[in-house]
RODO-2510 file (C-alpha; in nm, 4 decimals, decimal comma):
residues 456
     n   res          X          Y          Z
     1     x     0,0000     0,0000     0,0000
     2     x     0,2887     0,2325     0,0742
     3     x     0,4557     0,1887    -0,2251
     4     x     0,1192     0,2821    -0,4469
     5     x     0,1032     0,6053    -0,2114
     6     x     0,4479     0,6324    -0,2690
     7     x     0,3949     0,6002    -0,6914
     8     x     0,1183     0,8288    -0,6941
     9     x     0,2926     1,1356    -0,4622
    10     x     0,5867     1,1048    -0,7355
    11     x     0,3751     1,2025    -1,0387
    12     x     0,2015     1,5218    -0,8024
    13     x     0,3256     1,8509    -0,9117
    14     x     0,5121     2,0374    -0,6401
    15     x     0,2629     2,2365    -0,5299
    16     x     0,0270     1,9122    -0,5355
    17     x     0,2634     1,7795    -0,2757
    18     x     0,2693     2,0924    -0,0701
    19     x    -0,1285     2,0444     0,0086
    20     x    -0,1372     1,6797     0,0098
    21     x     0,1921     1,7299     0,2588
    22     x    -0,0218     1,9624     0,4522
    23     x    -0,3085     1,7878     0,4840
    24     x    -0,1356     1,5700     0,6790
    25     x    -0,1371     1,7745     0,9656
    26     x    -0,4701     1,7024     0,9996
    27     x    -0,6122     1,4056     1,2710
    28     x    -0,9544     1,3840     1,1103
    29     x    -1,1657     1,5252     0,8639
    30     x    -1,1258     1,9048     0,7519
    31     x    -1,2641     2,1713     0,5568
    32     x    -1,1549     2,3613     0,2435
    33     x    -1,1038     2,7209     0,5087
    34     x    -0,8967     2,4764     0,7608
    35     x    -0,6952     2,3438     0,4543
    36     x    -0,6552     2,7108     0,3324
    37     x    -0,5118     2,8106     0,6620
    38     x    -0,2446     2,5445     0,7054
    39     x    -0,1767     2,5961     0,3546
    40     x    -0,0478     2,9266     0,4219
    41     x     0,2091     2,7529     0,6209
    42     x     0,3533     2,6209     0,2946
    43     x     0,3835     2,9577     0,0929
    44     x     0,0663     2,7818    -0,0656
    45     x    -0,1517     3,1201    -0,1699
    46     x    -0,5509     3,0820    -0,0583
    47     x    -0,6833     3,1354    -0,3773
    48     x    -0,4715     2,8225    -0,4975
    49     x    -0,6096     2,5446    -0,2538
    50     x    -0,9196     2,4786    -0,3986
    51     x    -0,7960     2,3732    -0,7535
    52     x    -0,4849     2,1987    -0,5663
    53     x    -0,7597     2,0046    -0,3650
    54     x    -0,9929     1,9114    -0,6290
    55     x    -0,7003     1,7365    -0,8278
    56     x    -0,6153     1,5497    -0,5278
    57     x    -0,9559     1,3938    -0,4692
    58     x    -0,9282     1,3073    -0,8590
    59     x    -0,6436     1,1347    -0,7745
    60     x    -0,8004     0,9464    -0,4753
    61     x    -0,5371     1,0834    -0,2358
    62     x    -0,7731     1,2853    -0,0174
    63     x    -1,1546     1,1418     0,0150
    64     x    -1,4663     1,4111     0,0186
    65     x    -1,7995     1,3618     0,1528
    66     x    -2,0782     1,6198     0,0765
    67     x    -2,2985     1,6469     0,3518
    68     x    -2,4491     1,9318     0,5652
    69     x    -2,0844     2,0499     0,5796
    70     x    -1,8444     1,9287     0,2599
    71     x    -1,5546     1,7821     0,4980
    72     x    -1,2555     1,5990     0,3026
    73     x    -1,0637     1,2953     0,4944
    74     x    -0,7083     1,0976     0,4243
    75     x    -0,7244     0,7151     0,5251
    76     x    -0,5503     0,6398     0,7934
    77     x    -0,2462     0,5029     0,5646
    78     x    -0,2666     0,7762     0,3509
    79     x    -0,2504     1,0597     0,6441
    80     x     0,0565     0,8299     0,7914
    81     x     0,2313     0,8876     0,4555
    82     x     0,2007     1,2853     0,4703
    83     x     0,2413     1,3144     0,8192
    84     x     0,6218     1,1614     0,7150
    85     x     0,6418     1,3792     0,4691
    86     x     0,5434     1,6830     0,6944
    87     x     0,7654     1,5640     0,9244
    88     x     1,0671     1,6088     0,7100
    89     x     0,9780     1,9074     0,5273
    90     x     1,1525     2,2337     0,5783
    91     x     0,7949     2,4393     0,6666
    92     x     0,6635     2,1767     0,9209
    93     x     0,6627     2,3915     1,2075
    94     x     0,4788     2,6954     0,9919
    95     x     0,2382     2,4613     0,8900
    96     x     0,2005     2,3171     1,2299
    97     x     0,1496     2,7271     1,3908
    98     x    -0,0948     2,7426     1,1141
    99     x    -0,2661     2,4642     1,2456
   100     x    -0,2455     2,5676     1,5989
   101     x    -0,3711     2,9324     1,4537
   102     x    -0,6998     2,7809     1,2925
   103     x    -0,7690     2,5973     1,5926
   104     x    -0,7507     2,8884     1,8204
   105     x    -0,9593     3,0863     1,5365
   106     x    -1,2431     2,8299     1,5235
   107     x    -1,3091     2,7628     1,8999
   108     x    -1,3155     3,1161     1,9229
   109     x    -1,5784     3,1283     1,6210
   110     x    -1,7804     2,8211     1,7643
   111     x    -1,7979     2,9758     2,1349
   112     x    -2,0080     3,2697     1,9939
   113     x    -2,2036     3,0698     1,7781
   114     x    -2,2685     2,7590     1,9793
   115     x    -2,5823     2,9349     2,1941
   116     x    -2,7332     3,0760     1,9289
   117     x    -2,9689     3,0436     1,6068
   118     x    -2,7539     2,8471     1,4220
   119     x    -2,6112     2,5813     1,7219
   120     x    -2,6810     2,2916     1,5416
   121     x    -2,4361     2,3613     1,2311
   122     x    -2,1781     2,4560     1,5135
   123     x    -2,2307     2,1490     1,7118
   124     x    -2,1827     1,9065     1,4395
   125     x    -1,8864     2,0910     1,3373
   126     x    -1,7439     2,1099     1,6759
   127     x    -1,8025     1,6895     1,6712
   128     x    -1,6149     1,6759     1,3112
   129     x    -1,2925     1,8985     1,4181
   130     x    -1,2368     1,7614     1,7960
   131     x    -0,9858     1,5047     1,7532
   132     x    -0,7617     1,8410     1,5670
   133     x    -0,8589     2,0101     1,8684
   134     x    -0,7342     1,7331     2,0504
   135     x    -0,4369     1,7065     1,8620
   136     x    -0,3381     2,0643     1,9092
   137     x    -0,3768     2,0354     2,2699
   138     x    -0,1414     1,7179     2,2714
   139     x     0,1550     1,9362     2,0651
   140     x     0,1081     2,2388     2,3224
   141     x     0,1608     1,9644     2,5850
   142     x     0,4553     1,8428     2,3901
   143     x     0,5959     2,1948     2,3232
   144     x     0,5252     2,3067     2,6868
   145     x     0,3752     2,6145     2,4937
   146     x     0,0803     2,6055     2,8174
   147     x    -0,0100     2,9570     2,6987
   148     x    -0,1424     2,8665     2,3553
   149     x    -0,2932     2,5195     2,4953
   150     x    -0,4709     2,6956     2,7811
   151     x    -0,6083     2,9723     2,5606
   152     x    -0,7116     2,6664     2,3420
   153     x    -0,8801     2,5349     2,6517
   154     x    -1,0618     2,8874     2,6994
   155     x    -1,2088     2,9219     2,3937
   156     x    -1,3070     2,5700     2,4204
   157     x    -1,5111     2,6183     2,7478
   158     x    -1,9096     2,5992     2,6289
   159     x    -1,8532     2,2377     2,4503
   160     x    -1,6410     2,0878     2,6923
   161     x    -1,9846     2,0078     2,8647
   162     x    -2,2394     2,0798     2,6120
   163     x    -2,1049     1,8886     2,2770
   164     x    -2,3898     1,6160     2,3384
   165     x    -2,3971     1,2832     2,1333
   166     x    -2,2754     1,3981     1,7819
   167     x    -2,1801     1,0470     1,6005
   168     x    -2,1059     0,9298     1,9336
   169     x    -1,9310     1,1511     2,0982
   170     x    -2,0546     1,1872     2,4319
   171     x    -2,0328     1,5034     2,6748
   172     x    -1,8628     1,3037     2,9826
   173     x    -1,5604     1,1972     2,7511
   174     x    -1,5327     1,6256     2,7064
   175     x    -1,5624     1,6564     3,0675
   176     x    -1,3368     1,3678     3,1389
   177     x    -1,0863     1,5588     2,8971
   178     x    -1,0905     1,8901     2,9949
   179     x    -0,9898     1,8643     3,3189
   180     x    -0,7262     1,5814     3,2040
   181     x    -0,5908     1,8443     2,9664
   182     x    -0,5882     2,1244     3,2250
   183     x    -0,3941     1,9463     3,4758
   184     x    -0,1405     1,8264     3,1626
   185     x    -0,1018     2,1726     3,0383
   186     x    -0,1101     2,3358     3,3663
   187     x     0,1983     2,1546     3,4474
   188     x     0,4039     2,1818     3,0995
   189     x     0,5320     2,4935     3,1495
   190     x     0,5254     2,8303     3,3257
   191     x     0,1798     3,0050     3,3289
   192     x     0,1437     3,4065     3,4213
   193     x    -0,1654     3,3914     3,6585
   194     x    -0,4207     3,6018     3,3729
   195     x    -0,3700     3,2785     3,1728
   196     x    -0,3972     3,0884     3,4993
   197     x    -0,7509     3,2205     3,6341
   198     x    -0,9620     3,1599     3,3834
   199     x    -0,8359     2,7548     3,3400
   200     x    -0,9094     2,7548     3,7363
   201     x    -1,2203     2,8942     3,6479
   202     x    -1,3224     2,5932     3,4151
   203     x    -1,1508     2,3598     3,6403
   204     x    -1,3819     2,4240     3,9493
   205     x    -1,6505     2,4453     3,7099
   206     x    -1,5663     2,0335     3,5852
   207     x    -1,5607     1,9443     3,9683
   208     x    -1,8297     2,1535     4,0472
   209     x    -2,0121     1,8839     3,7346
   210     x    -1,8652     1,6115     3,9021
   211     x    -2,0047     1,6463     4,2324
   212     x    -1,6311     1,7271     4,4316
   213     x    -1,8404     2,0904     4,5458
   214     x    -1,5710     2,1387     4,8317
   215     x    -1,2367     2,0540     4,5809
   216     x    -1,4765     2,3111     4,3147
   217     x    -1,4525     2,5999     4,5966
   218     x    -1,0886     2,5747     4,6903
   219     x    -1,0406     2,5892     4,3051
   220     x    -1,2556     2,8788     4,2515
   221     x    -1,1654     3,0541     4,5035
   222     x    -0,8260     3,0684     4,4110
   223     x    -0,9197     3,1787     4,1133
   224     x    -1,1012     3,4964     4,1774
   225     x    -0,7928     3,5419     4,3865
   226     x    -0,5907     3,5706     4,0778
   227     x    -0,8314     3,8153     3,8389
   228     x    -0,8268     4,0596     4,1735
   229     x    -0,4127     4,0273     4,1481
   230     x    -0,4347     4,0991     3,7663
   231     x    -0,7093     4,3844     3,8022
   232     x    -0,9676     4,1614     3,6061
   233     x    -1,3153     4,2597     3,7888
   234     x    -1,4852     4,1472     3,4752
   235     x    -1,3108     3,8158     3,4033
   236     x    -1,3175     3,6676     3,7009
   237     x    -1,7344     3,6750     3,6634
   238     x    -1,7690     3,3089     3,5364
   239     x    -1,5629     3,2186     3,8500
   240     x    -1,8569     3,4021     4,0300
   241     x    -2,1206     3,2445     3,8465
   242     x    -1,9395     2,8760     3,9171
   243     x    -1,8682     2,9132     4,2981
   244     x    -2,2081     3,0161     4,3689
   245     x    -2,3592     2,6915     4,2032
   246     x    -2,0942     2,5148     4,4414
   247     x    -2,1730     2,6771     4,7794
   248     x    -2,5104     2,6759     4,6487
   249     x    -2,6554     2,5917     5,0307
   250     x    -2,4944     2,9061     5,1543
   251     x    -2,7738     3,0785     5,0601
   252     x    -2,6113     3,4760     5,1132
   253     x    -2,2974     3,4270     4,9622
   254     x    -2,5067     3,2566     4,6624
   255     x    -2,6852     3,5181     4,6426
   256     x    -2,4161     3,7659     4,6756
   257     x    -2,2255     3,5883     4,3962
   258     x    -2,4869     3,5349     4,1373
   259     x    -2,5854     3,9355     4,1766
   260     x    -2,1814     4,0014     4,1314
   261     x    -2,1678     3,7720     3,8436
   262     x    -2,4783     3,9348     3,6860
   263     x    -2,2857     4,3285     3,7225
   264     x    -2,0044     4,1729     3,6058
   265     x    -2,1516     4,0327     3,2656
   266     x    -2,3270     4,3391     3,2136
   267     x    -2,0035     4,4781     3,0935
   268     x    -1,8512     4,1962     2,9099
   269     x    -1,8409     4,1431     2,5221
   270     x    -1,8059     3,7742     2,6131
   271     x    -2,1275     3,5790     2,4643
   272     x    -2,4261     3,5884     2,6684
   273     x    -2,4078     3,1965     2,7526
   274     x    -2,2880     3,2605     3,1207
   275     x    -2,5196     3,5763     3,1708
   276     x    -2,8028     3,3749     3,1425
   277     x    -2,6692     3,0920     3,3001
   278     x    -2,6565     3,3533     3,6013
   279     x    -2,9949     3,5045     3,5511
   280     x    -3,1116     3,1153     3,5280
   281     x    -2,9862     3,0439     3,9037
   282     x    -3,0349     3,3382     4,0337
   283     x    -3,4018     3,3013     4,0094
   284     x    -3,3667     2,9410     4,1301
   285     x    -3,2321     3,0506     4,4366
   286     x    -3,4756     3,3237     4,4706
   287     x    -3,7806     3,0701     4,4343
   288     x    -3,5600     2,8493     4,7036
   289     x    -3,4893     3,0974     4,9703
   290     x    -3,6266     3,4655     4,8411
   291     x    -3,9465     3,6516     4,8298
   292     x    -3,9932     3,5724     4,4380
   293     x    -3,9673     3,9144     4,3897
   294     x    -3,6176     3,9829     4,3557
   295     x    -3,5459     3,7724     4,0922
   296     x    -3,8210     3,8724     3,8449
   297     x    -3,6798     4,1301     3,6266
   298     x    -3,3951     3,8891     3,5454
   299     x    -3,6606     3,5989     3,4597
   300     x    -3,7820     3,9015     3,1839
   301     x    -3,4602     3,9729     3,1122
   302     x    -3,3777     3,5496     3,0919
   303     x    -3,6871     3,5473     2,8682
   304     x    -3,5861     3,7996     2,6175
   305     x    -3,2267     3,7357     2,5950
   306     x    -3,3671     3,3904     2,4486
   307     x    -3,5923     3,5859     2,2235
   308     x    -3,2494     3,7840     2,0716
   309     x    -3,0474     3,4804     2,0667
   310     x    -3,2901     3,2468     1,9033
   311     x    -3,1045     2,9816     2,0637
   312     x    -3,3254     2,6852     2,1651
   313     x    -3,0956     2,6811     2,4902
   314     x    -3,1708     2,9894     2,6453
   315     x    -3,5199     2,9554     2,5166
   316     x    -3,5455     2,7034     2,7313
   317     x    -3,4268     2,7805     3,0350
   318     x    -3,5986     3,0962     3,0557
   319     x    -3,9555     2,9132     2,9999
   320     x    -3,8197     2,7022     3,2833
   321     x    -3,8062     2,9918     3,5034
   322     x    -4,1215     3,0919     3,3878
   323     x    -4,2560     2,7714     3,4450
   324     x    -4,1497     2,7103     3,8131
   325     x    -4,2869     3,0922     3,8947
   326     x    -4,5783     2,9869     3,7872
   327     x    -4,6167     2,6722     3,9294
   328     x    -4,4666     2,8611     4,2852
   329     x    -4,7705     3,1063     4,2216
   330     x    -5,0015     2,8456     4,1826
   331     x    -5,0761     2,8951     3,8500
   332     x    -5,0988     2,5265     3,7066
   333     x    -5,1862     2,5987     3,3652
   334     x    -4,9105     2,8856     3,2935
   335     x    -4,6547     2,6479     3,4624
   336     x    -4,8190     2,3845     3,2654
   337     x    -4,7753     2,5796     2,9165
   338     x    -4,4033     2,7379     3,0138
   339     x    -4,2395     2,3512     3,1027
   340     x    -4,4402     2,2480     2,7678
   341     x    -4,2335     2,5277     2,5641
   342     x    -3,9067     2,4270     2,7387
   343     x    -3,9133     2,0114     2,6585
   344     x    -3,9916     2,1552     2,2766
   345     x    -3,7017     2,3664     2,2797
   346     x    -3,4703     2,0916     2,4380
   347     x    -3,6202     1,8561     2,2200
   348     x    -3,4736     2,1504     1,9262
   349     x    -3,1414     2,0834     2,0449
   350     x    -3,1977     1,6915     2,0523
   351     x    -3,1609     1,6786     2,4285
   352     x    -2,7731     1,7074     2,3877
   353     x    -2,7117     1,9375     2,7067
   354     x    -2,6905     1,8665     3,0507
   355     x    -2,9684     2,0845     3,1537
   356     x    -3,2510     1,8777     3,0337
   357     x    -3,2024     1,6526     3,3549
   358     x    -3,2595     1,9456     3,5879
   359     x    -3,5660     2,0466     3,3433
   360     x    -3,7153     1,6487     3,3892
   361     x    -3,6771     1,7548     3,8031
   362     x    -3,8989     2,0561     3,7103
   363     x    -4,1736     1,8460     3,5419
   364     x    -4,1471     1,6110     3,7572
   365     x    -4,2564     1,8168     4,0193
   366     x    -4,5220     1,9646     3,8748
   367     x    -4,6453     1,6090     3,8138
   368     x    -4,6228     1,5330     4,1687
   369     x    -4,8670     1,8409     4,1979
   370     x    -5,0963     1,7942     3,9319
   371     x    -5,0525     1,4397     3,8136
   372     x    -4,9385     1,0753     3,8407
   373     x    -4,7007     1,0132     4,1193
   374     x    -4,4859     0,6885     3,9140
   375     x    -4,4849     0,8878     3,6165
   376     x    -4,2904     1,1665     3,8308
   377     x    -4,0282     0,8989     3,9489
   378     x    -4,0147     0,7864     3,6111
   379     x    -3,8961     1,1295     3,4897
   380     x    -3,6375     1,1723     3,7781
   381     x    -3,4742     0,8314     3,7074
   382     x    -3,4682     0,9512     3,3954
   383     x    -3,2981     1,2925     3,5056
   384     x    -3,0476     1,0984     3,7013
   385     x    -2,9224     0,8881     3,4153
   386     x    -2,9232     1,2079     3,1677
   387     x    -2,6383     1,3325     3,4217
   388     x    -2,4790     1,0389     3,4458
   389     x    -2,4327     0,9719     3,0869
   390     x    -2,4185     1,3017     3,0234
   391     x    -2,1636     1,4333     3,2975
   392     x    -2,0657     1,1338     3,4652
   393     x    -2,2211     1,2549     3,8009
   394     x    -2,5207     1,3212     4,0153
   395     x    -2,7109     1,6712     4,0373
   396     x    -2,4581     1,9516     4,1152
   397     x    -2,5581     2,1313     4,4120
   398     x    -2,7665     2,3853     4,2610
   399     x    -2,9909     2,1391     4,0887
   400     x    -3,0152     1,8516     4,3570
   401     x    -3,2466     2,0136     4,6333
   402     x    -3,5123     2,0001     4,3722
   403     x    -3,4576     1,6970     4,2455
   404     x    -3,4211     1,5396     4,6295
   405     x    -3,6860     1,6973     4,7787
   406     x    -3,9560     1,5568     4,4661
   407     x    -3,7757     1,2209     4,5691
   408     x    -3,8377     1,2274     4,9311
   409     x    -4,2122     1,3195     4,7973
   410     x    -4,2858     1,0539     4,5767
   411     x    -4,0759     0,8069     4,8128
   412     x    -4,3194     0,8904     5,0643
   413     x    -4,6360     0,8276     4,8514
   414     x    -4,5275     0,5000     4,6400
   415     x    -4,3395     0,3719     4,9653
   416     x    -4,0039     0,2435     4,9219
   417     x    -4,0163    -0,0947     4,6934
   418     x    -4,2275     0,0790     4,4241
   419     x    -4,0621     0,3761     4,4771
   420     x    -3,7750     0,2299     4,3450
   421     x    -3,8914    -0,0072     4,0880
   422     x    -4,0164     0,3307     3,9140
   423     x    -3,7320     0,5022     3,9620
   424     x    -3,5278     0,2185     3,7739
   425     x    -3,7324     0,1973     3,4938
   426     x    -3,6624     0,5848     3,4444
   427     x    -3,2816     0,5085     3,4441
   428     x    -3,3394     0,3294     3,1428
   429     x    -3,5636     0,5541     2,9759
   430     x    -3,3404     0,7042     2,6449
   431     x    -3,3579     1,1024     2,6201
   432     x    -3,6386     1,0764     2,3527
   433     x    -3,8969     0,8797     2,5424
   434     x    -3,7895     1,1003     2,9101
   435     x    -3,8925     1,4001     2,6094
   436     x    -4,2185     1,1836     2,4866
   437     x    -4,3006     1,1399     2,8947
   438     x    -4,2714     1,4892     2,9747
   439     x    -4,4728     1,5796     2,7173
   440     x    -4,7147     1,3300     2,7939
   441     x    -4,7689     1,4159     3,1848
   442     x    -4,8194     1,7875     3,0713
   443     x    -5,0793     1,7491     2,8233
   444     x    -5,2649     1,5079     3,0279
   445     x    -5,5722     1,6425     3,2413
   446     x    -5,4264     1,7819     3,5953
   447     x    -5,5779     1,5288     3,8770
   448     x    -5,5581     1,6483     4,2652
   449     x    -5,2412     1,4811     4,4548
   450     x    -5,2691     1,4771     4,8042
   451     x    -4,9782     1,7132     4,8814
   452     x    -4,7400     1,9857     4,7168
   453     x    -4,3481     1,9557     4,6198
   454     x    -4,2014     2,1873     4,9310
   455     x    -3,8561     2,3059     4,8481
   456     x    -3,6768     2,3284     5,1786
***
């Protein structure tokens, strides 16, 4: 097989072998803008790639698939073969900064795009470049160049938790990985503490997922210790946002964080993900341990930042918030109507994200209200195995006084041994059919339960 790859390189025009050379650098699929950039690497102009490309798909060297997205591949044999090539060539290390520069360039790009109108395009395109994104991170480990990697890891921040199932790539794996890679990169090579916050930042944020809440606050902590040392009031607002869902059961300094977090982002060109994120909670904790009053002009302001973004995301959590005010108000059909209009719009996004679990608590509850007590535990097994597959974890602490107090309910109704028969079945219930169920209990007449979900 070498020796035919070898035959047909030999007959490529120079600057044939320049792209197919580049290509190389490549660890999966890629498309004709990525090529263009590494290309540039190789004193290969822009404006020459495309007809450079085409010939090499004629020539069966590089494979092309025309999808959504026209992405072009080399088989595994094939890539070995440039990769040598690349290896030895006197513009490897351009090509490889070139490579480095269009990663940097398109997490940046996918960050503001991946809560937004078009998320779905991004999101499969986040799925087809990770393993370059991978492979970048593994040279910056190799290099010790912790800078770049870390500002990699930045950019990367949104879809290290919220890539979903995209041709099987799961969201626990990205978890699993991001903190690997922070602790790898972290310790490759000097870091000046502005690079050094914000990978804290995420850090606590992947324990905070993971359920370590007290290893989460030491990390946080530390660093919104290191934006006050650099003078960064503004950066050090997603730290905010994270150590407040980790102390979440000290309710003032919860409170005091989420309302800092909020100022903060206020002032930030950073995409509105984490602002509404923080207008999310903070009107969870509000309906926990407030009047229901505070919070309100965020749940408008939750409500139309969805509206902006047209991003089924943030649609959905703000007709969450909408939901559980009404069903706090005692307003069944509202809070019937709101929780209908979030499972749609997580449904939109193919129940990829974490944050459908803590919407199947919400139903749930109002099911416990208004209808069938097993169909609730069916939707919070189902809520616990989202997470698990999902994150690898159980509720984080902002989520799981919901989801244990509708547990001690229902436990309390079914008893114990149906209880948890129910609550097994849900386990197994795929996102699709915990969507299907959630629909179902809301449509379905309301009947009287003999008690109310108390949050306490």
């Amino acid at each position: 097989m070498e020796s035919t790859i070898e035959w047909s390189y030999d007959l490529l025009t120079d600057d044939e072998r320049n792209v197919f050379t580049c290509a190389g650098v490549f660890a999966g699929s890629f498309a004709l803008d990525s090529l263009e950039t590494v290309c540039r690497g190789a004193g290969v102009s822009r404006s020459e790639v495309i007809s450079l490309l085409s010939s090499l798909v004629d020539k069966s060297l590089i494979g092309v698939s025309h999808g959504m997205d026209t992405r072009y591949r080399l088989l595994e044999t094939v890539r070995a073969f440039a990769r040598t090539k690349l290896s030895a060539s006197p513009f490897r290390q351009k090509v490889e900064g070139a490579h480095t520069h269009w990663a940097l360039g398109f997490a940046s790009e996918a960050n503001s795009h991946i809560f937004g109108a078009e998320r779905e395009t991004w999101m499969r395109r986040i799925a087809d470049s990770f393993d370059d994104l991978r492979a970048v991170l593994e040279r910056c480990r190799d290099h010790a160049d912790s800078v770049t990697g870390l500002g990699l890891l930045t950019a990367m921040e949104p879809f290290l938790v919220e890539v979903g199932d995209h041709e099987g790539f799961l969201t626990t794996t990205a978890v699993v990985d991001g903190a690997s890679w922070l602790e790898r990169l972290v310790g490759a090579g000097e870091v000046p503490p502005a690079v050094l916050a914000p990978m804290l930042s995420i850090r606590g944020f992947l324990l905070m997922l993971q359920g370590n809440d007290v290893a989460a606050t030491a990390v946080l902590e530390q660093s919104i210790d290191l934006f006050e040392l650099c003078g960064d009031a503004i950066g050090r607002a997603p730290a905010e946002l994270y150590l407040a869902m980790a102390v979440w059961e000290d309710q003032q300094r919860t409170h005091d964080l989420l309302l800092s977090a909020i100022a903060a982002f206020d002032h930030s060109d950073k995409p509105p993900w984490q602002l509404w994120m923080s207008l999310f909670y903070f009107n969870l904790w509000d309906l926990q341990h407030g009047n229901h009053a505070e919070a309100a002009p965020f749940a408008q302001r939750l409500g139309l930042l969805g509206k902006e973004s047209g991003d089924a995301i943030t649609k959905a959590h703000a007709s969450e918030v909408f939901g559980l005010r009404s069903h706090f108000s005692d307003d069944a059909d509202n809070a019937r109507q709101h929780l209908l209009e979030a499972v749609r719009n997580y449904r939109q996004a193919s129940f990829t994200v974490t944050c459908f679990g803590h919407c199947l608590d919400h139903v749930s509850m109002w099911t416990l209200h208004h209808g069938d007590t097993e169909q609730a535990v069916l939707l919070l097994g189902s809520a616990e195995a989202h997470r698990r597959d999902h994150v690898g974890a159980p509720a984080p602490a902002a989520d799981r006084l919901w989801h244990d107090s509708a547990k001690n309910t229902a436990r309390e109704r079914l008893g114990a041994t149906t209880f948890e028969r129910r609550l097994d079945e849900g386990r197994h219930l795929e996102p699709d059919r915990a969507g299907d169920l959630a629909t179902a209990v809301l449509l379905a007449p309301a009947s009287a339960a003999d008690g109310t979900v108390l949050i306490s």
